[in-house]
Biotite code that builds the C-alpha atoms (Angstrom):
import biotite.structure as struc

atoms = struc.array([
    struc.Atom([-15.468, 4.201, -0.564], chain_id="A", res_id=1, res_name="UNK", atom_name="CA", element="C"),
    struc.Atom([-13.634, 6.473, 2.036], chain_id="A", res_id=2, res_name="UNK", atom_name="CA", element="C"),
    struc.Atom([-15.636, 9.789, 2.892], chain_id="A", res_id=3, res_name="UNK", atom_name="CA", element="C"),
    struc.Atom([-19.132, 10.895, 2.668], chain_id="A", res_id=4, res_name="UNK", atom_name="CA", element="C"),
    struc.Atom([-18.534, 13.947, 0.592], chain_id="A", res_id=5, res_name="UNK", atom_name="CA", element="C"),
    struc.Atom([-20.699, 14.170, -2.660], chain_id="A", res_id=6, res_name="UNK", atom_name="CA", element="C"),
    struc.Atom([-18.580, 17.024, -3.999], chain_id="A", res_id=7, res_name="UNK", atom_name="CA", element="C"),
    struc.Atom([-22.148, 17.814, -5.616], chain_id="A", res_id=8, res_name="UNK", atom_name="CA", element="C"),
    struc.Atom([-21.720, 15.367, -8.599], chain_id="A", res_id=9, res_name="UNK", atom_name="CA", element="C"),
    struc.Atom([-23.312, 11.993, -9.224], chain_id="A", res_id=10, res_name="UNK", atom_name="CA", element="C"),
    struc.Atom([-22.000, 8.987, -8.216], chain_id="A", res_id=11, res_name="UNK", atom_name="CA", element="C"),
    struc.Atom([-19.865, 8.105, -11.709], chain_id="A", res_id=12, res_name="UNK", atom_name="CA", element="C"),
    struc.Atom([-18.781, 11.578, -12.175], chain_id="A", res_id=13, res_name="UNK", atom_name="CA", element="C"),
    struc.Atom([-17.619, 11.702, -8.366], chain_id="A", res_id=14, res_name="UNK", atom_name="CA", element="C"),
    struc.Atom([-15.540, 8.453, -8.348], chain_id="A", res_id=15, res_name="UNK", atom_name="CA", element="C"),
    struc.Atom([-14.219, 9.085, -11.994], chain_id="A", res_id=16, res_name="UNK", atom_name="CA", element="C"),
    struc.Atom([-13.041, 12.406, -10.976], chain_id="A", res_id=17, res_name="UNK", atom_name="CA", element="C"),
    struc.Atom([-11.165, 11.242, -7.701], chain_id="A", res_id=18, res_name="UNK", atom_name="CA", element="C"),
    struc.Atom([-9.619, 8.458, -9.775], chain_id="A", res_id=19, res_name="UNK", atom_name="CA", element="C"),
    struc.Atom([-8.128, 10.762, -12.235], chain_id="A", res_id=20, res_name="UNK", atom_name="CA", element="C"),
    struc.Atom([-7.187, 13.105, -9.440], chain_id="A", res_id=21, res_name="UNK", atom_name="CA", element="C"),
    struc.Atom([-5.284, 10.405, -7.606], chain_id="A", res_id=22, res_name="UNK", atom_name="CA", element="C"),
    struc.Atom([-3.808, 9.679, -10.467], chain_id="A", res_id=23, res_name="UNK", atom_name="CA", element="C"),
    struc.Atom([-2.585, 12.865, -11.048], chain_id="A", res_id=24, res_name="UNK", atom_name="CA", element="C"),
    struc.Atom([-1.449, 13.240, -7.408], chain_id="A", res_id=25, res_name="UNK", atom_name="CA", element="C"),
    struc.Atom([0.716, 9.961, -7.513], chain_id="A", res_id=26, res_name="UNK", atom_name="CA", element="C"),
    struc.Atom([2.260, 11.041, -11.387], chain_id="A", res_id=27, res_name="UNK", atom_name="CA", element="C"),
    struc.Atom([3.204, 14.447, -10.897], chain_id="A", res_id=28, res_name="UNK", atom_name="CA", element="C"),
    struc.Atom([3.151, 14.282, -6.489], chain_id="A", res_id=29, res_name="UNK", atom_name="CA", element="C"),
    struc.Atom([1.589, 17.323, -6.136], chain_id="A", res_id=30, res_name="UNK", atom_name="CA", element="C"),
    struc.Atom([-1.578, 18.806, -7.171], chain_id="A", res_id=31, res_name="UNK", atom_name="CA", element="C"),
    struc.Atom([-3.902, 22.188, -6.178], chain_id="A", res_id=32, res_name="UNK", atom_name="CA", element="C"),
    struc.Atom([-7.717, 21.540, -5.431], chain_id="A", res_id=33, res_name="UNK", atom_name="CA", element="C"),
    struc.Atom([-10.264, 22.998, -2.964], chain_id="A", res_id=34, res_name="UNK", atom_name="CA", element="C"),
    struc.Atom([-9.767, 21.196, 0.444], chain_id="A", res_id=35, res_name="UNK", atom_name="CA", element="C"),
    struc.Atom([-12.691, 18.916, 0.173], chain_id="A", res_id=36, res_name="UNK", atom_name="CA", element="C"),
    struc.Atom([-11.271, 17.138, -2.909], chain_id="A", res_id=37, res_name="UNK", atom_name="CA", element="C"),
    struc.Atom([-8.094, 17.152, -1.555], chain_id="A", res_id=38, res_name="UNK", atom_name="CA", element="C"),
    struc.Atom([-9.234, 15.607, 1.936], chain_id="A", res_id=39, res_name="UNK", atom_name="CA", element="C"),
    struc.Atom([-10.902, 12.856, -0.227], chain_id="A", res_id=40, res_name="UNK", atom_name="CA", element="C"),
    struc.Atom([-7.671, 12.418, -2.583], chain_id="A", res_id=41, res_name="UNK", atom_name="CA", element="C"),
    struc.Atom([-5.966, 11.713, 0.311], chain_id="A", res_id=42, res_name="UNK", atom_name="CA", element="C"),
    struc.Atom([-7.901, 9.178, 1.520], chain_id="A", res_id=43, res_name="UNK", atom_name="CA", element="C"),
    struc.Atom([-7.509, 7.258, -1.889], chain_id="A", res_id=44, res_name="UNK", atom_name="CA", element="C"),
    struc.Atom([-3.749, 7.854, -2.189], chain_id="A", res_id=45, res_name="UNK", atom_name="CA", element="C"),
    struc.Atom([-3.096, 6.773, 1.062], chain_id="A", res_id=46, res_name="UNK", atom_name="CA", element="C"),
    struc.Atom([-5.120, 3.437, 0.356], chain_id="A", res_id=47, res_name="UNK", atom_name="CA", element="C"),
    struc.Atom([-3.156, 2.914, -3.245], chain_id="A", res_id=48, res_name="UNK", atom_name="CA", element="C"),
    struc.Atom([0.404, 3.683, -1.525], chain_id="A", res_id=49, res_name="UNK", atom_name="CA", element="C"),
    struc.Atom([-0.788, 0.872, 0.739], chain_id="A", res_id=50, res_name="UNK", atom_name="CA", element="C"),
    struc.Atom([-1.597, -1.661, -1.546], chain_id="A", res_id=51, res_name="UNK", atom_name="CA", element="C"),
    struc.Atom([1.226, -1.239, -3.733], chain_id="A", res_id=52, res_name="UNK", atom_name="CA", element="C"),
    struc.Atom([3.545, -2.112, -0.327], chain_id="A", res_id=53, res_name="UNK", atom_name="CA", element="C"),
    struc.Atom([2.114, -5.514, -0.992], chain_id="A", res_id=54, res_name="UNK", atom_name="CA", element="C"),
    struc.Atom([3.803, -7.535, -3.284], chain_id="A", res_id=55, res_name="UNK", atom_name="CA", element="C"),
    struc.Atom([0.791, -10.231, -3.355], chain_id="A", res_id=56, res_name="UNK", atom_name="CA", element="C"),
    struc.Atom([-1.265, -10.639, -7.133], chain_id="A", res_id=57, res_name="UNK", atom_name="CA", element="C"),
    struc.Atom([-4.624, -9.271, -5.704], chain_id="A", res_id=58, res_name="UNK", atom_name="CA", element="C"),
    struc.Atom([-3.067, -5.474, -4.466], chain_id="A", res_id=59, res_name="UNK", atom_name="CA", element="C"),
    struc.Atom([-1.883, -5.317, -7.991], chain_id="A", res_id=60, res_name="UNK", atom_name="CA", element="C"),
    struc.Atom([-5.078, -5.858, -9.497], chain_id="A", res_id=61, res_name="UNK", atom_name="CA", element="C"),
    struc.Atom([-6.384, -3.482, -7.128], chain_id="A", res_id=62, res_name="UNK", atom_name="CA", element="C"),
    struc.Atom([-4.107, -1.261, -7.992], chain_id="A", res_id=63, res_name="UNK", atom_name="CA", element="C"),
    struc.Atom([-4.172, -1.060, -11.802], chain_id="A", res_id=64, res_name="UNK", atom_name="CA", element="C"),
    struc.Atom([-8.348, -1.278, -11.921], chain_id="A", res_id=65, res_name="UNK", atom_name="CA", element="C"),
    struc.Atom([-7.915, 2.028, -9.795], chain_id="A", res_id=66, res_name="UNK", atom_name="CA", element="C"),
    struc.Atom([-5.285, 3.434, -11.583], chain_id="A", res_id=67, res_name="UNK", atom_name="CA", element="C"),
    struc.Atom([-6.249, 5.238, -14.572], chain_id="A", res_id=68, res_name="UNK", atom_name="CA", element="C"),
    struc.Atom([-2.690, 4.967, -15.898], chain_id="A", res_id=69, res_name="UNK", atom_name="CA", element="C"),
    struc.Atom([-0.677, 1.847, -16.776], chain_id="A", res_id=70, res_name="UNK", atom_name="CA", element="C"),
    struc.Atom([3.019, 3.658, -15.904], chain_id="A", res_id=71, res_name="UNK", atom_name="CA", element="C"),
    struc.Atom([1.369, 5.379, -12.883], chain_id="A", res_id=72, res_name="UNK", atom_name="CA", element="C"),
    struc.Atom([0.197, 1.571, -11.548], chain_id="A", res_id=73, res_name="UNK", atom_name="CA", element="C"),
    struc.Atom([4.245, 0.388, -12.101], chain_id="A", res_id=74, res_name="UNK", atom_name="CA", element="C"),
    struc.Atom([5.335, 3.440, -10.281], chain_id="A", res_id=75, res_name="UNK", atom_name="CA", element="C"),
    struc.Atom([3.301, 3.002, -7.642], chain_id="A", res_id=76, res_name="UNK", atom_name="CA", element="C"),
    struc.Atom([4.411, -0.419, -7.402], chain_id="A", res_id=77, res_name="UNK", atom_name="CA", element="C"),
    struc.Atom([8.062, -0.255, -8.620], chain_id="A", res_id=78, res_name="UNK", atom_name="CA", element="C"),
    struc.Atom([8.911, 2.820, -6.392], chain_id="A", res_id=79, res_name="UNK", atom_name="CA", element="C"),
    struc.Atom([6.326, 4.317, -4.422], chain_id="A", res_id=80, res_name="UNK", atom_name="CA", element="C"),
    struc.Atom([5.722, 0.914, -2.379], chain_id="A", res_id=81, res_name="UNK", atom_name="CA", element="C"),
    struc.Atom([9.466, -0.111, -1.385], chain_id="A", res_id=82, res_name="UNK", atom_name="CA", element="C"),
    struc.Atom([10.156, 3.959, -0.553], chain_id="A", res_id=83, res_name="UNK", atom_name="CA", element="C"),
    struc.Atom([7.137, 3.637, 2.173], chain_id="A", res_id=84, res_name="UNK", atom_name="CA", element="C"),
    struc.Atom([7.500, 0.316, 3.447], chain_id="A", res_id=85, res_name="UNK", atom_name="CA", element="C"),
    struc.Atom([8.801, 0.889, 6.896], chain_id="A", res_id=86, res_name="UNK", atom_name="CA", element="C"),
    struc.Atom([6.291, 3.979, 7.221], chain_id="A", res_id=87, res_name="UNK", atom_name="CA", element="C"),
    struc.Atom([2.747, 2.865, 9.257], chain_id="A", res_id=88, res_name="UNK", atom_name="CA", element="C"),
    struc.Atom([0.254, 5.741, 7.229], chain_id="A", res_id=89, res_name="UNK", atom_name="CA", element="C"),
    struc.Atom([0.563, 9.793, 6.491], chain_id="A", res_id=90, res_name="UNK", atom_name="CA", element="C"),
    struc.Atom([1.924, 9.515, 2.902], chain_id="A", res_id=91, res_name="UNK", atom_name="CA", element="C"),
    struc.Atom([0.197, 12.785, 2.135], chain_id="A", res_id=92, res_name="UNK", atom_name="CA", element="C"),
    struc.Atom([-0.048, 16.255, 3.550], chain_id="A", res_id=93, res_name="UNK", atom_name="CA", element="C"),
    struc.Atom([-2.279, 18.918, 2.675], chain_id="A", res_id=94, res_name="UNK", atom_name="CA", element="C"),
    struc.Atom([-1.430, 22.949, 2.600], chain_id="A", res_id=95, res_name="UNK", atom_name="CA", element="C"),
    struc.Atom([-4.597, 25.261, 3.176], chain_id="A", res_id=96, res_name="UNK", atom_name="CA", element="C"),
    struc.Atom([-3.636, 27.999, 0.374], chain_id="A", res_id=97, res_name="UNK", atom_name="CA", element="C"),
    struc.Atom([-6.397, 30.260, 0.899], chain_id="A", res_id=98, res_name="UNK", atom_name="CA", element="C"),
    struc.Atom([-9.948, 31.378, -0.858], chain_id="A", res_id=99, res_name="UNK", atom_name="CA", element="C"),
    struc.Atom([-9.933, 30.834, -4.676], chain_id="A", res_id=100, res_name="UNK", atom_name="CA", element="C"),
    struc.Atom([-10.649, 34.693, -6.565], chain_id="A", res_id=101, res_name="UNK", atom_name="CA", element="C"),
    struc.Atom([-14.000, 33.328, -8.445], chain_id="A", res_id=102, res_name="UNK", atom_name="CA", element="C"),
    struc.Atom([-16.301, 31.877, -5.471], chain_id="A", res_id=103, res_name="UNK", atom_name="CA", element="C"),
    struc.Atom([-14.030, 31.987, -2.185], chain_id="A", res_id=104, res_name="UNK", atom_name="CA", element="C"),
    struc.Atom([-13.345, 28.406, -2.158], chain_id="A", res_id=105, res_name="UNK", atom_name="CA", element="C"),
    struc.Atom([-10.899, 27.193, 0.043], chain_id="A", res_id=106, res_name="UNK", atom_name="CA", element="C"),
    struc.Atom([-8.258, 25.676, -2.100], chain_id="A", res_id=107, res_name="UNK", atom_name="CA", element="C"),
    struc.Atom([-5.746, 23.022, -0.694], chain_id="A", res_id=108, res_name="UNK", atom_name="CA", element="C"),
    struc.Atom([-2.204, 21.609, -2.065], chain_id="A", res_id=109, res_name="UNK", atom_name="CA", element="C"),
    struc.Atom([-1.794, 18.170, -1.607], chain_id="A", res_id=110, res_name="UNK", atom_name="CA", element="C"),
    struc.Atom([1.715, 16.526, -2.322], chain_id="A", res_id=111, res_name="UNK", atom_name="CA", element="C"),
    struc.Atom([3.599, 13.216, -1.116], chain_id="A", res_id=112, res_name="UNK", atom_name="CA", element="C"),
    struc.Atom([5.569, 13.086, 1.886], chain_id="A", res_id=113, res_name="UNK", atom_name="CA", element="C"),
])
């Protein structure tokens, strides 16, 4: 697993919450989270973007047991892959947005290139 962050959850929670937020990232392309989560989102993204430039059976699998969403899996496949197959990495970018109002977190945008 990229990163060393715990985000202060437990192992499950941690890895079922980055799922989801990839997910979301790779549905919608854009998302707002503090910058820790985002700098670990990116790190995941990046690696499913990669995998679904392959066109071999084993990325797909990797892919889709990731991937908590069957139409999110094709897109990555279907469009996602072909659009950054000439590009070597940096799929993602993040945008420091400032301190959140409740505890001064600093919150992040990260959206697809």
């Amino acid at each position: 697993m990229p990163g060393t962050r715990k985000l202060g959850r437990s192992t499950d929670h941690r890895l079922a919450m980055l799922r989801a937020m990839v997910t979301f990232l790779l549905e919608n392309g854009k998302i707002e989270t503090t910058l820790a989560r985002a700098k670990e989102v990116r790190s995941l993204a990046e690696k499913m973007i990669t995998l679904g430039k392959e066109t071999d059976l084993h990325s797909k699998r990797q892919i889709y047991s990731f991937i908590t969403k069957e139409a999110v899996s094709k897109k990555v496949i279907d469009e996602l892959g072909p659009k950054y197959k000439e590009v070597s990495g940096g799929y993602t970018r993040i945008y420091k947005i400032g301190p959140r109002r409740g505890d001064a977190a600093e919150m992040a945008i990260i959206e697809l290139i």
